[in-house]
C-alpha positions in Angstrom: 158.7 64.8 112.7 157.8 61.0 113.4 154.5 59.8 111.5 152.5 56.8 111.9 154.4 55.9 115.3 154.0 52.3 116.7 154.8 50.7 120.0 155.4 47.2 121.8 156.6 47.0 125.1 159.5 49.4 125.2 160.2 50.0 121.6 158.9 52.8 119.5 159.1 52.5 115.6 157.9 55.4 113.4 159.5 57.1 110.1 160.3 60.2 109.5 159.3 59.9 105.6 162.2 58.2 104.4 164.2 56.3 106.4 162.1 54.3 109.6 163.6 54.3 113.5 163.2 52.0 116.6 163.6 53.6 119.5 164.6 51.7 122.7 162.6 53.4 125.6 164.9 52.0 128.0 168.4 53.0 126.7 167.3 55.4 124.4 168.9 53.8 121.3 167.4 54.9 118.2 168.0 52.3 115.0 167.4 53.4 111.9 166.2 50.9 108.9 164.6 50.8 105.6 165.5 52.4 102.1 166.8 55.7 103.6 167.2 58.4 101.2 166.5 56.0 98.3 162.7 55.4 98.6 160.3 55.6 101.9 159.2 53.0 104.6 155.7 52.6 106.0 155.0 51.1 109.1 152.1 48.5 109.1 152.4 46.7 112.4 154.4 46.3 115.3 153.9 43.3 117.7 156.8 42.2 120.0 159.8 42.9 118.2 158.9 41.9 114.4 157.8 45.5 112.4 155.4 45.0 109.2 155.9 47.5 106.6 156.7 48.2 102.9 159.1 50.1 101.1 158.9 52.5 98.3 159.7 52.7 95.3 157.4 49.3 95.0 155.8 49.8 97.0 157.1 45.9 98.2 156.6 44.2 101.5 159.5 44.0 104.1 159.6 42.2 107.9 162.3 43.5 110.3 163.4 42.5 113.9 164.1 45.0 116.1 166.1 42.5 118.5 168.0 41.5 115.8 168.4 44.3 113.3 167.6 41.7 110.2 165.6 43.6 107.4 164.0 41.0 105.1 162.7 41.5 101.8 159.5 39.4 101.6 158.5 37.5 98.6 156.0 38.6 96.1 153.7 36.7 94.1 155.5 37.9 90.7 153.8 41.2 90.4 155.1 44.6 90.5 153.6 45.3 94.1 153.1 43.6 98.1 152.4 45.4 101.0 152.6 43.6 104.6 149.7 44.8 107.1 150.3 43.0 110.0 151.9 40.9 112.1 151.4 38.4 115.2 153.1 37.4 118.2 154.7 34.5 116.6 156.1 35.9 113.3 153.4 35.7 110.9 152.9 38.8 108.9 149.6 39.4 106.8 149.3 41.3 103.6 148.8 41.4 99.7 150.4 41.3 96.7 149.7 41.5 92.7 150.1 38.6 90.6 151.7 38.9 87.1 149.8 40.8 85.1 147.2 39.3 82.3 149.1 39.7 79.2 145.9 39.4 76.8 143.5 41.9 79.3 146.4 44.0 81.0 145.0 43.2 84.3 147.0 42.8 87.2 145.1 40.1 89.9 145.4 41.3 94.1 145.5 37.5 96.3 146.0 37.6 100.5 149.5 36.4 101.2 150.9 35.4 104.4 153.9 35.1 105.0 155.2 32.4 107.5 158.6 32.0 109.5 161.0 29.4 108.5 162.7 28.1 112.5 
């Protein structure tokens, strides 16, 4: 059972609690990424080919290109957490992470984070 399905064009992405698939409508390849059996993927966004998601255990932000196959960890901002939400048209993906947590208060800070392509 597929949960949280997306779609762009011809490609379906959804997760079937651990592991996430694309799924090419037109040759009906189905690609699966993410942790597999070692942790969960949720599916944020989907806009052209680039999926937003994160991984669990982390729960910590990932980008990956369905033309290309290339899963990328994204960079935190030294906390124990980042989630991607979205993404754009030209590779931009929008989320949050935690900072490093306040050693004197124990507080751990949220900040916006976006995440930009290097060409």
């Amino acid at each position: 059972m597929a949960a949280s399905p997306r779609v762009s064009g011809h490609t379906v992405v959804a997760t079937d609690g651990h592991a996430a698939y694309a799924y090419d409508l037109v040759t009906g390849t189905r690609t699966p990424f993410g942790p597999g059996s070692v942790g969960t993927t949720d599916l944020s966004g989907l806009t052209g080919n680039l999926v937003a998601g994160d991984t669990f255990p982390g729960p910590l932000a990932f980008a990956y290109r369905v033309d290309t196959g290339l899963f990328t960890a994204l960079p935190g901002l030294g906390g124990p957490w980042s989630i991607a939400r979205s993404s754009d048209a030209r590779g931009a993906i929008a989320g949050n992470s935690a900072v490093p947590r306040d050693p004197t208060t124990g507080y751990t800070a949220t900040h916006a984070v976006l995440w930009i392509p290097q060409h």
